[in-house]
N, C-alpha and C positions, 0 to 999 in steps of 0.2 A: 620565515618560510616553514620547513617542517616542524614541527610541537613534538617533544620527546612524550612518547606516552604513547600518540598517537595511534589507533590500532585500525589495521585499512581496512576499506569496505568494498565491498563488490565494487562502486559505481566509479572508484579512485581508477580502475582501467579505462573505463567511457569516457572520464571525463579528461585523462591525460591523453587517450587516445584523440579527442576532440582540438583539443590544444596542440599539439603534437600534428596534426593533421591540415591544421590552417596554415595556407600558404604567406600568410603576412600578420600581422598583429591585428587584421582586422577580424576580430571574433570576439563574440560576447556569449555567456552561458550565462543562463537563467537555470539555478538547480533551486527546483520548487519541491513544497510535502509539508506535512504539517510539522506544527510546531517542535522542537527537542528532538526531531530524529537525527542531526547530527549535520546539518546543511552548512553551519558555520565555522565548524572543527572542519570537515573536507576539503571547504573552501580553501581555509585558512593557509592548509598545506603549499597552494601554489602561489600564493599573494605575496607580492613583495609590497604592496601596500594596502593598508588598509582602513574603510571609515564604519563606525559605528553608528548608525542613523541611531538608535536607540540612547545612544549620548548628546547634551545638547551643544558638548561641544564641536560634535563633528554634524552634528546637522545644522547647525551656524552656519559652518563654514561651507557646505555644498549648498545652502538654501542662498547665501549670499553671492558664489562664484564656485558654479559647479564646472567650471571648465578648468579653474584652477585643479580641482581634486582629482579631472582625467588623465591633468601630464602628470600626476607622480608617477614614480618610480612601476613601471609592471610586471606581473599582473595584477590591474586595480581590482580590490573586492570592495563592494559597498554593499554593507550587510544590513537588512530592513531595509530596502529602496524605496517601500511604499511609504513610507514615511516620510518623502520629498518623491509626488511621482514624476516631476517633471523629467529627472533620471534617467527612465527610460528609456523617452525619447532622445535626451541629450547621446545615450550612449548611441540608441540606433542608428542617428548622423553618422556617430563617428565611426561605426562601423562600416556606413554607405561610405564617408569620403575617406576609407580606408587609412584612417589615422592610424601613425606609424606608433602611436600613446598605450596602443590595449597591448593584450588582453585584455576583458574584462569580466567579472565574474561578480551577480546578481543573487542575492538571498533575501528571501521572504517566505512568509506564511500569510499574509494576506493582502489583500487590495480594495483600498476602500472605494466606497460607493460613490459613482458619479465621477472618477477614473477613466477616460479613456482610453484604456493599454492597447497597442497595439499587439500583434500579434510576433512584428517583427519580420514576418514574409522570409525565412530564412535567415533571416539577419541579427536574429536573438537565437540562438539553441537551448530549447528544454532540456532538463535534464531534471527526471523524476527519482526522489531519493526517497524510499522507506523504512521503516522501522529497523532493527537488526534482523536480519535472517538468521534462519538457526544455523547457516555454515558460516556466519559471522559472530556468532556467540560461542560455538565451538569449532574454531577454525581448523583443528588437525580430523576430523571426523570423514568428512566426505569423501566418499569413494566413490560415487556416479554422482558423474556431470550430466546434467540437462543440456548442454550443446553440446555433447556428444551423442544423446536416445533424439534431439531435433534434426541430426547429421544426416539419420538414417541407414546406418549402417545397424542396429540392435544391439551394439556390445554387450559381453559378459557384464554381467552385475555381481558383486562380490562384496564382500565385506562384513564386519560383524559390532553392533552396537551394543552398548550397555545400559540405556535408557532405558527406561520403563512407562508405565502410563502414569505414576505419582510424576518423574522429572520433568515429565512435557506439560502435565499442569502445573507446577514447578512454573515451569518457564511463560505459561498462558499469563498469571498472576504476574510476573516480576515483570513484562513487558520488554519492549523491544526499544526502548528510549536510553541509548545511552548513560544521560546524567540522571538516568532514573533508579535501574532496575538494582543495582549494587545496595543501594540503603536498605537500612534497616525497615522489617516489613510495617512495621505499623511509620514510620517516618515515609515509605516507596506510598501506602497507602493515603496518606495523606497528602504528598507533593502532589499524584492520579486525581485526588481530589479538587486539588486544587487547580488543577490544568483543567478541569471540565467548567469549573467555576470561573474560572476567566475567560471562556469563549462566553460563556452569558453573561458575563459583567464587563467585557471588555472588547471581546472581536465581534460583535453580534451589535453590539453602537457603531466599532468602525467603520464598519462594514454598510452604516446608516438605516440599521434596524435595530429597535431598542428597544427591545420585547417586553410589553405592557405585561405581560405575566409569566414573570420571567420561572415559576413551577410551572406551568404548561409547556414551557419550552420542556425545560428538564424532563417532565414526563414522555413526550416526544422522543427524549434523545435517548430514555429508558426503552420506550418503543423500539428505534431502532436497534437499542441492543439487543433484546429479547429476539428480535426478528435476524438473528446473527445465520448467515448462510442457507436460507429463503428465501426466496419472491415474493414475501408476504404483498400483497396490495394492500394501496393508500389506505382503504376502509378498511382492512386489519390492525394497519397498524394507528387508528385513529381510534379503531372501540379499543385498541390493549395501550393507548396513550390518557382515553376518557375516562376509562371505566362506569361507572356508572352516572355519569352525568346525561342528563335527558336531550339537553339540547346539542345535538353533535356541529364542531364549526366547521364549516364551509373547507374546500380545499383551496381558496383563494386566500384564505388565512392561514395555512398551513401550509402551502408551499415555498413558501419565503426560508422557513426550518432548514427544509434540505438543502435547498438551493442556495444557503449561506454556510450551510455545514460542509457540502461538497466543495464550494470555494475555499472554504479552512484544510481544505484534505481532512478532514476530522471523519466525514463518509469518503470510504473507497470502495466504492459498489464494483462488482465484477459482470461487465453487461455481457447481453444472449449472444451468442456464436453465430455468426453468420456467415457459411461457409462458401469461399471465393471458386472452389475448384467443383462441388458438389453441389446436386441438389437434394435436400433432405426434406422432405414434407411436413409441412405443420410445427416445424420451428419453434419456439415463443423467443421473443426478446427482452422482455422486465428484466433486469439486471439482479442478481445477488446481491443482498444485503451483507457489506462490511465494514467495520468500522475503521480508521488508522491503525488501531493493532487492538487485539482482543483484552487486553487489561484496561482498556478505556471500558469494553462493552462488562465487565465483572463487575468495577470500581460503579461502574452508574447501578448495578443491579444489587449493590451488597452483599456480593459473593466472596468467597475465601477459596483456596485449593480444597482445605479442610471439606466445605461445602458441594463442590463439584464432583471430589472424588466418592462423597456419600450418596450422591445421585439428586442433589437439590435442583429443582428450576425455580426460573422467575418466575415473578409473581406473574409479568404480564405475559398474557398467555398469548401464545402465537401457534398457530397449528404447523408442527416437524414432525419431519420422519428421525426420529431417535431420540439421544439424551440430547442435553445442550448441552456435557461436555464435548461430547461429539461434534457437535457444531463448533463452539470455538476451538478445539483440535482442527478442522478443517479452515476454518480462518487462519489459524498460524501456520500452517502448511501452503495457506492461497497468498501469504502476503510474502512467505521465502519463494515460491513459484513465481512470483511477479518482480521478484528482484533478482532471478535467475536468468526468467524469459528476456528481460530489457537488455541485462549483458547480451544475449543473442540476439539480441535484436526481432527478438517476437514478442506476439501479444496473447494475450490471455482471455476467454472467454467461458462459457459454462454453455452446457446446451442443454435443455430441457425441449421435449414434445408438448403440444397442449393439452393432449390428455394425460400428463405425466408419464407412460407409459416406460418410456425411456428418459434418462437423463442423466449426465456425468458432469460430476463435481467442476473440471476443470479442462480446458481446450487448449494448448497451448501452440498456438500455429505460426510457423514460417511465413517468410513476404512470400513465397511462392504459391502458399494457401495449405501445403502439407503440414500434417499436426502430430503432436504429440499427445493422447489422452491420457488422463489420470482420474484415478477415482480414491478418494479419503479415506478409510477406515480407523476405528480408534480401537477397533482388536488386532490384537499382533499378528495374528494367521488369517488370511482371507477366507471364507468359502468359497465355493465353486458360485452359490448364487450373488456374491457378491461382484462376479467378474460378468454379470450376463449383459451388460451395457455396451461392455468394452466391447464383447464379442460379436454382441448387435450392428456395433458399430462398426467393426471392420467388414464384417458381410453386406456393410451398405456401401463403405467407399474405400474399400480393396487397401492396394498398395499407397494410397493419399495415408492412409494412418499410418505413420512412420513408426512408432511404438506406443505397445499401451502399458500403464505402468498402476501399480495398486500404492500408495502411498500408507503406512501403517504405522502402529507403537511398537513391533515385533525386536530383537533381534539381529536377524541373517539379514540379504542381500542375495536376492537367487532370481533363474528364471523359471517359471513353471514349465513344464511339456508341454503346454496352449503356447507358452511365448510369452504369457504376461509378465512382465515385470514386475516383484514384488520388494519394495525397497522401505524400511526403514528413515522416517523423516529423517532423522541425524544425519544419516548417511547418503543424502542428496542434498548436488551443491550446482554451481553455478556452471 
């Protein structure tokens, strides 16, 4: 059961909360995210048994009599289920006929091709685990909760950090992976290496695509990163994946890229806000490009902290508004907000106008459709023009904007006299 060492994460609430909450043993969790974010240590915590598809001794034994492996002792985890999918299905039965055998508790990072998974209809629970948050890499730090500014009441913000813009790319470069970030950096930089290298050598066949060139993949998945907290369109990120190659490929032969990437969670795009209580004009919905965590999008660019903080961009050229440490600053700031939101039980969206006119980093909205906005900055003090979005925005949907909040490298924790909230990444937590 518990692993001494063990350090919990946001999702350890949802997920006891979920268990705890079923009125019989019939419940299955599916906690999905890409590779090394920690899906199998979590799990682990509440398993009194457990099988390793990834050994061939326990996938002997679930490919020969997988009903035997239900009645151990629970709760059952069967870690890599894709790996035998019939699994699934087995458990979902035994969910329907309420088998007194579960819990049970499902871990993967992919699902190969030609797979029919169901969805489960209520009968599998998701549960989406991300990278570490920065109030999981520094757990005594946070002093404003994101479900307390989603509540609606405005509370006081307070607090004082010591981080600066060197720590936080610090932290951009060492990643959000567990079994990763702690190594030494040239051994952290090559294990990054190495994880990018085996989605093209190995989940990219599973998955029953087996990339005839396998550099244009790579380049591709450079594209994406260069294209970190953008909208870039297809044909952007085709001429900064080609560069100068004459003949451009088709999008029939490039959409296979993302569309196996996303299935890896490897892309965790942030899609356009569509707002349930409001009507707002002229919308766009292209989703924001991101990756699982921004030390994949560095590691494919050949970037260093060294490199960032000197003011380097990528080679492939993607048309932003600022630096691209900027950019990935707001990436690690969008993937602790999405592992803030889900503890509350919201979701997260970006809204852009189409004439760009207006647009804020980040939406993060209640099932009731009120929201919480946030906007990214990678200077520790806002300007006043930096807040003109937020303010646009509440003069369009009143009391629905529950709080606005400036997300920064600064210091303090304060409100301004407008009411914006100005917080300190560090010091926002779940």
């Amino acid at each position: 059961m518990s692993t001494p060492g063990y350090h919990r994460r946001v999702v350890d609430a949802e997920l006891d909360a979920h268990l705890a909450a079923s009125p019989s043993a019939a419940i299955a969790i599916a906690v999905e995210g890409a590779r090394a974010v920690g899906k199998t240590s979590t799990a682990r915590q509440r398993a009194a048994t457990a099988f390793d598809l990834d050994t061939e001794p326990a996938l002997a034994l679930l490919t020969a009599d997988v009903d035997r492996a239900l009645r151990q002792a629970p709760p059952v985890l069967i870690d890599e289920w894709q790996r035998h999918p019939p699994v699934w299905d087995r458990v979902r039965r035994a969910v329907d006929d309420r088998d007194p055998h579960g819990p049970f508790l499902l871990t993967g990072s992919v699902a190969p091709k030609g797979t029919e998974i169901h969805t489960g209809a209520g009968r599998i629970i998701p549960l989406r685990m991300r990278p570490l948050s920065l109030a999981e890499r520094w757990p005594d730090l946070a002093t404003v909760s994101l479900g307390e500014l989603l509540a609606g009441a405005r509370p006081a913000v307070g607090g004082t950090s010591a981080l600066r813009l060197a720590d936080y790319t610090d932290e951009i470069v060492r990643s959000g992976f567990p079994g990763l970030r702690d190594l030494p950096t040239r051994l952290r930089r090559a294990q990054l290496e190495g994880y990018l290298q085996r989605v093209i050598d190995r989940d990219f066949p599973e998955l029953g695509h087996q990339p005839r060139n396998p550099a244009a993949l790579r380049r591709w998945m450079q594209a994406y990163a260069a294209a970190t907290a953008t909208t870039a369109t297809w044909e952007k990120l085709r001429d900064a994946a080609t560069g100068g190659e004459g003949q451009k490929p088709a999008r029939t032969a490039t959409q296979p890229y993302r569309d196996i990437l996303e299935r890896l969670y490897v892309l965790d795009p942030v899609p356009g806000w569509k707002p349930t209580r409001n009507r707002i004009a002229r919308l766009t919905e292209p989703p924001k490009h991101h990756l699982a965590d921004p030390a994949l999008a560095v590691t494919l660019l050949g970037l260093t902290a060294d490199h960032l903080l000197a003011g380097d961009e990528p080679r492939s050229v993607i048309p932003r508004d600022g630096s691209f440490l900027g950019a990935l600053f707001e990436s690690l700031v969008t993937q602790s907000v999405r592992v803030y939101a889900q503890a509350a039980e919201a979701v997260v969206g970006h809204l852009r106008r189409f004439s760009g006119e207006h647009e804020l980093d980040l939406i993060v909205e209640r099932g009731d459709g009120r929201i919480v906005a946030i906007e990214v900055k990678l200077n520790p003090t806002p300007r006043d023009d930096d807040l003109k979005h937020l303010h646009w925005l509440r003069s369009e949907i009143g009391d629905d904007l529950l709080d606005a909040v400036v997300v920064t490298t600064g210091a303090e924790a304060y409100r301004r006299p407008d009411g914006v909230a100005v917080i300190p990444a560090a010091l926002l937590g779940p």
